[in-house]
C-alpha positions in Angstrom: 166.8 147.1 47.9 170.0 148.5 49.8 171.5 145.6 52.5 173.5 145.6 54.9 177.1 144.9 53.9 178.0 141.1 54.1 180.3 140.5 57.4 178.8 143.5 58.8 176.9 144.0 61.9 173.1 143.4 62.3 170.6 146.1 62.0 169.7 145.4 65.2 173.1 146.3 66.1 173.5 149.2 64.1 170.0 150.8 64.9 171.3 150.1 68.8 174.6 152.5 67.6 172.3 155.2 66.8 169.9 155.0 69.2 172.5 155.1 72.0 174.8 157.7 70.1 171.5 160.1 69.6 170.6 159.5 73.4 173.2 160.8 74.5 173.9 163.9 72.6 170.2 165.3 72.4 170.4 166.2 75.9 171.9 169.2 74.5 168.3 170.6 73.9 168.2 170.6 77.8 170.8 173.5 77.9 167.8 176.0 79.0 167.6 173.8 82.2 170.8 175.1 83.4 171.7 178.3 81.3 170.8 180.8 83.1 172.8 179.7 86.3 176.0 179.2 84.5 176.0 182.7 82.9 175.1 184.1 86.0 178.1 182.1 88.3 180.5 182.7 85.3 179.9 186.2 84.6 178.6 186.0 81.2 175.9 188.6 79.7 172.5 187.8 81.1 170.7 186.6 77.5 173.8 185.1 76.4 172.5 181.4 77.2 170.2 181.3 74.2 173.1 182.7 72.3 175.3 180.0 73.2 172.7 177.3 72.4 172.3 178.8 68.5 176.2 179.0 68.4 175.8 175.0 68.9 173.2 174.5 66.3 175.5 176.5 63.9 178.7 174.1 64.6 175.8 171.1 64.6 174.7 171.6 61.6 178.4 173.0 59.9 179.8 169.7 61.0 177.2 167.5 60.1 177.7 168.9 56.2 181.2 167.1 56.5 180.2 163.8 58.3 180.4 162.0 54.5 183.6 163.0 54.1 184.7 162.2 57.4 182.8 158.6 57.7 184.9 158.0 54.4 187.9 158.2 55.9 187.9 157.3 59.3 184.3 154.8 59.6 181.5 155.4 62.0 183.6 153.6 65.5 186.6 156.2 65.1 183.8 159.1 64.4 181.8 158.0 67.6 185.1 158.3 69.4 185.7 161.5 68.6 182.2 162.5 69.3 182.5 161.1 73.0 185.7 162.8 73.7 184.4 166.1 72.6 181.2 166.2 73.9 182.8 165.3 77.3 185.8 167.9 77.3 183.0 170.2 76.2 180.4 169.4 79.2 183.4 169.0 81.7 185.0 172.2 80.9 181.5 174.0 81.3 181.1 172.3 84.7 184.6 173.0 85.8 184.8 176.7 84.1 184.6 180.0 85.6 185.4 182.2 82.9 182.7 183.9 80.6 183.6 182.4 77.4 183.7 179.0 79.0 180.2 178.2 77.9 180.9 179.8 74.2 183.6 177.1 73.8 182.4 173.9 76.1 179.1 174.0 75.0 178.7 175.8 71.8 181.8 174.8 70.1 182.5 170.7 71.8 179.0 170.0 72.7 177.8 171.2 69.3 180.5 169.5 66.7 179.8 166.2 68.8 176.0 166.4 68.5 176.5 167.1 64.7 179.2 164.2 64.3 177.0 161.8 66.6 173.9 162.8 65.1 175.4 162.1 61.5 176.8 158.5 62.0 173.2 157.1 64.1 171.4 158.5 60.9 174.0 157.2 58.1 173.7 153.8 60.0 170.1 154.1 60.3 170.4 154.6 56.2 171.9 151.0 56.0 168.9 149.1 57.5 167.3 147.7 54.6 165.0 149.7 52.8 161.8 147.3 54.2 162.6 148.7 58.0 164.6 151.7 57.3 161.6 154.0 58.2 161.4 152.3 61.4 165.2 152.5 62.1 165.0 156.3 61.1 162.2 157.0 63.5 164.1 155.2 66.4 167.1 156.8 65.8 165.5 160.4 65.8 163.4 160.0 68.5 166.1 159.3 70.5 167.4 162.4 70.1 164.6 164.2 71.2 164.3 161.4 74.4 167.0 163.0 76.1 166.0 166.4 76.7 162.6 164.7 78.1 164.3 162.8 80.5 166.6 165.2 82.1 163.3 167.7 81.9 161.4 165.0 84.2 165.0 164.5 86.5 166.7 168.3 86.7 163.7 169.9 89.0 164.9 167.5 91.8 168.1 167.0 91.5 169.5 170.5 90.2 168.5 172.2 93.7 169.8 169.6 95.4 173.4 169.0 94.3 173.6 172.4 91.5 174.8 172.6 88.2 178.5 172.2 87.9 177.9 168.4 89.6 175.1 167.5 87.6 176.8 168.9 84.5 180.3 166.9 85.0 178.0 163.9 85.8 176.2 164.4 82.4 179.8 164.8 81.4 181.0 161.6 82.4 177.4 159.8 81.3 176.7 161.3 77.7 180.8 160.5 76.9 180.5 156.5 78.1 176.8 156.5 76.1 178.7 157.6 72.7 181.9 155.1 73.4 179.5 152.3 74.0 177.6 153.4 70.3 181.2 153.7 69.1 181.8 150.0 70.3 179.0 148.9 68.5 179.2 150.8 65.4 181.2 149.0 62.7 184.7 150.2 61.6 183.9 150.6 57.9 187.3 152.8 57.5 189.6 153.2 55.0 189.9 151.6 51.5 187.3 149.7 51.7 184.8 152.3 52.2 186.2 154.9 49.3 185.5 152.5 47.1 182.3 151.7 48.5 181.3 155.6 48.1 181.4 155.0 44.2 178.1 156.2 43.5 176.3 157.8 40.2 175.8 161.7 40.9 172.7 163.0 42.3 170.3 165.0 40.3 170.3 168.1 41.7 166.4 168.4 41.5 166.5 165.2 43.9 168.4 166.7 46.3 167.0 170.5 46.0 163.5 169.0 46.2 164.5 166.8 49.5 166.0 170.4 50.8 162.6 172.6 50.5 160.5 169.5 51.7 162.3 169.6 55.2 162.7 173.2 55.1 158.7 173.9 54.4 157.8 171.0 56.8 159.9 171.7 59.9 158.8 175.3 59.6 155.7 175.0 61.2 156.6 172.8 64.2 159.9 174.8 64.7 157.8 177.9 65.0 155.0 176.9 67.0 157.5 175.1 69.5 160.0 178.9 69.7 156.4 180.5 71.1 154.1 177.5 72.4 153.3 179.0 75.7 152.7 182.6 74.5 150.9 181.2 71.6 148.7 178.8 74.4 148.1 181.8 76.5 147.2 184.6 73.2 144.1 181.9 72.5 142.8 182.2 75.8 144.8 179.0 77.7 145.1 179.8 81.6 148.6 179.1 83.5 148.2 175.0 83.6 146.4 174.6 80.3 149.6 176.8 78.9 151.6 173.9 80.5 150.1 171.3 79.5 150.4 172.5 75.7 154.1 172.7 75.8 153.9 169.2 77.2 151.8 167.7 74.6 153.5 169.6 71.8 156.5 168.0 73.4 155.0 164.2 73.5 153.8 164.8 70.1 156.9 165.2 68.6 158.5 162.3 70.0 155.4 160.0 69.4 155.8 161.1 66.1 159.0 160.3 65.2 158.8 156.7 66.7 156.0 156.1 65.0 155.6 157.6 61.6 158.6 155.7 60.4 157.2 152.4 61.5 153.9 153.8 59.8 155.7 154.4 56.7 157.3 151.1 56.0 153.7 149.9 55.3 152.4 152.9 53.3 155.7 154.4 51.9 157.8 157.3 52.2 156.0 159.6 50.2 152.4 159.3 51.4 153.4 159.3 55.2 154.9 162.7 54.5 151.9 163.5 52.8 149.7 163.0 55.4 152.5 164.6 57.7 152.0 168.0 55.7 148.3 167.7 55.4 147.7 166.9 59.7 149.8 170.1 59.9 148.3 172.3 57.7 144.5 170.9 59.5 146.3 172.0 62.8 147.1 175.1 61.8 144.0 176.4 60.6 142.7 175.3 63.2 144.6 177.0 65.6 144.1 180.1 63.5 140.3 180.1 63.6 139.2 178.7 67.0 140.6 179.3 70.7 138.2 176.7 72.1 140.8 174.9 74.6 140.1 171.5 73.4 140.9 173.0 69.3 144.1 174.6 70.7 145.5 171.5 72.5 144.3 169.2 70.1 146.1 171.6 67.5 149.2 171.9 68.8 149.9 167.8 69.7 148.9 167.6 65.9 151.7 169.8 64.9 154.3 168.0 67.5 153.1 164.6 66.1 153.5 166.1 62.3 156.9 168.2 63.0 158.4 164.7 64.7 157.0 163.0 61.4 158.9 165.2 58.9 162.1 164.8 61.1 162.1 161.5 61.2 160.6 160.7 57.5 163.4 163.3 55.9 166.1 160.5 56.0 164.8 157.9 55.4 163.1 159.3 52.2 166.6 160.9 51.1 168.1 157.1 51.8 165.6 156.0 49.4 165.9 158.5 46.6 169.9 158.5 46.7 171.5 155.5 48.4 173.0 154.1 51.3 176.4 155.0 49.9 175.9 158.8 49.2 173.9 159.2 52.0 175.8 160.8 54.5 177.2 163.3 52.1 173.8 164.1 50.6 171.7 164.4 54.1 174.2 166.6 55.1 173.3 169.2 52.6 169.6 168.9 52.8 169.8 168.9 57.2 170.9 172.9 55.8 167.7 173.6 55.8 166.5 172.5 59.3 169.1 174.8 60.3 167.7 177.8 58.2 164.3 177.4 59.4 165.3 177.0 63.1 167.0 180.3 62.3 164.5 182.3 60.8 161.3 180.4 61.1 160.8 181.8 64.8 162.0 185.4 64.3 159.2 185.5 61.2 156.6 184.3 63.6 157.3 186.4 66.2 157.4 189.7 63.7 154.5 188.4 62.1 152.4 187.7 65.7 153.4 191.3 66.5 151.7 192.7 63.7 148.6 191.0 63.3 148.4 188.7 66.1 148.5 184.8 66.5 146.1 184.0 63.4 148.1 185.9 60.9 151.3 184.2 62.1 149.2 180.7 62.0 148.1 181.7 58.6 151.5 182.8 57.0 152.3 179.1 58.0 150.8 177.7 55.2 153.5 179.2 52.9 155.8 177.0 53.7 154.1 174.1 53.6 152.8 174.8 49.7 156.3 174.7 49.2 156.9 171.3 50.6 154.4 170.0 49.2 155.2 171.2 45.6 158.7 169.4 46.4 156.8 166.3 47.4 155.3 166.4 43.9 158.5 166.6 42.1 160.0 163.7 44.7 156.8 162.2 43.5 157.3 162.5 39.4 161.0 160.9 40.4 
């Protein structure tokens, strides 16, 4: 069982870090609340918001690959640091900008290396909780990421018309910045000497981590496509305007409620068998939502997948934790996190190619690829 390092600070206190750290920078997924008013007043292309938003999931998930190396040498308090200061240049020079580019470089370059440095450190630290509450820590962690953009979604339709966007953005500025410097404060040093040598480690198989890679790619793949076309996907099985509404809502609960709670879930049952039953609920879902447009199936369907997709997100690093160590953690997680980003890239576009040509069921259908191929990686995790 992996422990927290003697001298070191609590798990309560490090699961606080990564809580407060992810918090803060997952209000980054609330970009498409004020997008299209700062390309408009800045002069930029009129579809260049979403553009901007994949340029920061790019440097996210490009930045993240290097955390490891970067925890090694500096330790998760002088990482946090760094994250506040760029994530709050990055939101203040959006709010304060009025060239086109400014959102290309404010938000997709700053905003985006400190959600993938923030977002590395409060899942290494979550890593370090031992392995009896580490799902638990994991879940916590990750769904407070996905907290923030629920939040400002409940806040911005009141207080955006009201004051406008460059305010609310350099408060955001000022707020998400102190949120990562208080996680920094809490975070442990853990720099230096100390922690090269701690970051000894045996190699990992590459099966291990290969397997871990194609288990979040096949599992996410689902949820990230049903959540790129939610609404159209609501309204094609016969959804009216607040039905539609009310499925982007619960798909949105879902996921959050999952990742608090299949963590905690999977402390009692273990790693493997939550994500089991992760894969299964999804692949129920989707058939589901590929054979019946009854309004009840099609909501019940897609909080299924929310609840399932948050599982997988939240199950991913804790099970890689498990399978390769606290200590090559970060390095490891940041390789297999690749694979979120590849089926955030083309998991959508394949939907919507595939919804074009035969509709929402064959899109639904073709879903089930995917998750053969997690599961076969489950298996070989399994035989491990």
């Amino acid at each position: 069982m992996t422990r927290v390092p003697a001298g070191g600070p609590g798990a309560v206190r490090l699961v606080a870090a990564g809580v407060v750290a992810n918090l803060a920078v997952g209000t980054l997924f609330a970009w498409s609340l004020v997008a299209p008013r700062v390309v408009a007043d800045v002069g930029a292309p009129p579809g260049s918001g979403p553009a901007v938003f994949a340029l920061a999931l790019g440097v996210f998930t490009v930045v993240l690959l290097g955390v490891g190396r970067l925890l090694a040498r500096l330790g998760p308090r002088r990482l946090l640091v760094a994250a506040a200061l760029a994530a709050g240049a990055g939101l203040g020079l959006t709010a304060a900008g009025e060239e086109p580019g400014t959102p290309w470089l404010g938000i997709g370059l700053l905003f985006g290396a400190a959600n993938g440095s923030a977002y590395g450190v409060a899942v290494a630290l979550a890593a370090r909780v031992p392995a009896a509450r580490r799902g638990t820590a994991s879940g916590l962690v990750v769904g407070a990421y996905a907290a923030g953009p629920v939040v400002l979604g409940l806040v911005s339709p009141h207080v955006l018309p009201a004051v406008g966007w460059r305010a609310c953005l350099a408060v955001l500025a000022v707020l998400v910045a102190g949120l990562v410097g208080l996680a920094a404060a809490l975070a442990p040093s853990d720099a230096g000497d100390r922690q090269r040598h701690e970051r000894v480690e045996e190699p990992v198989p590459w099966t291990t981590a290969g397997a871990l890679w194609v288990l979040f790619a096949g599992g996410a793949a689902p949820g990230l496509v049903v959540f790129a076309a939610a609404a159209p996907l609501a309204a094609a099985r016969g959804l009216g305007p607040g039905a539609v509404g009310a499925a982007v809502s619960l798909l949105a609960a879902g996921n959050l409620a999952g990742r608090l709670g299949a963590g905690w879930w999977s402390d009692r049952v273990g790693r493997l068998p939550a994500l089991a039953t992760a894969l299964a609920a999804t692949a129920v879902a989707v058939a589901g939502l590929a054979v019946e447009a009854a309004p009840g199936v099609v909501l019940t369907g897609l909080l299924v997948v929310g609840l399932a997709y948050g599982a997988v997100s939240a199950l991913v690093p804790a099970a890689t934790a498990d399978r390769v160590g606290v200590r090559a953690f970060p390095t490891v997680y940041g390789r297999v996190f690749t694979a979120w980003g590849c089926a955030g890239l083309l998991a959508p576009l394949l939907g919507g190619r595939l919804t074009d040509a035969g509709g929402p069921q064959a899109a639904l259908l073709w879903l089930t690829v995917p998750l053969a191929l997690a599961a076969a990686a489950l298996a070989v995790l399994a035989r491990r």
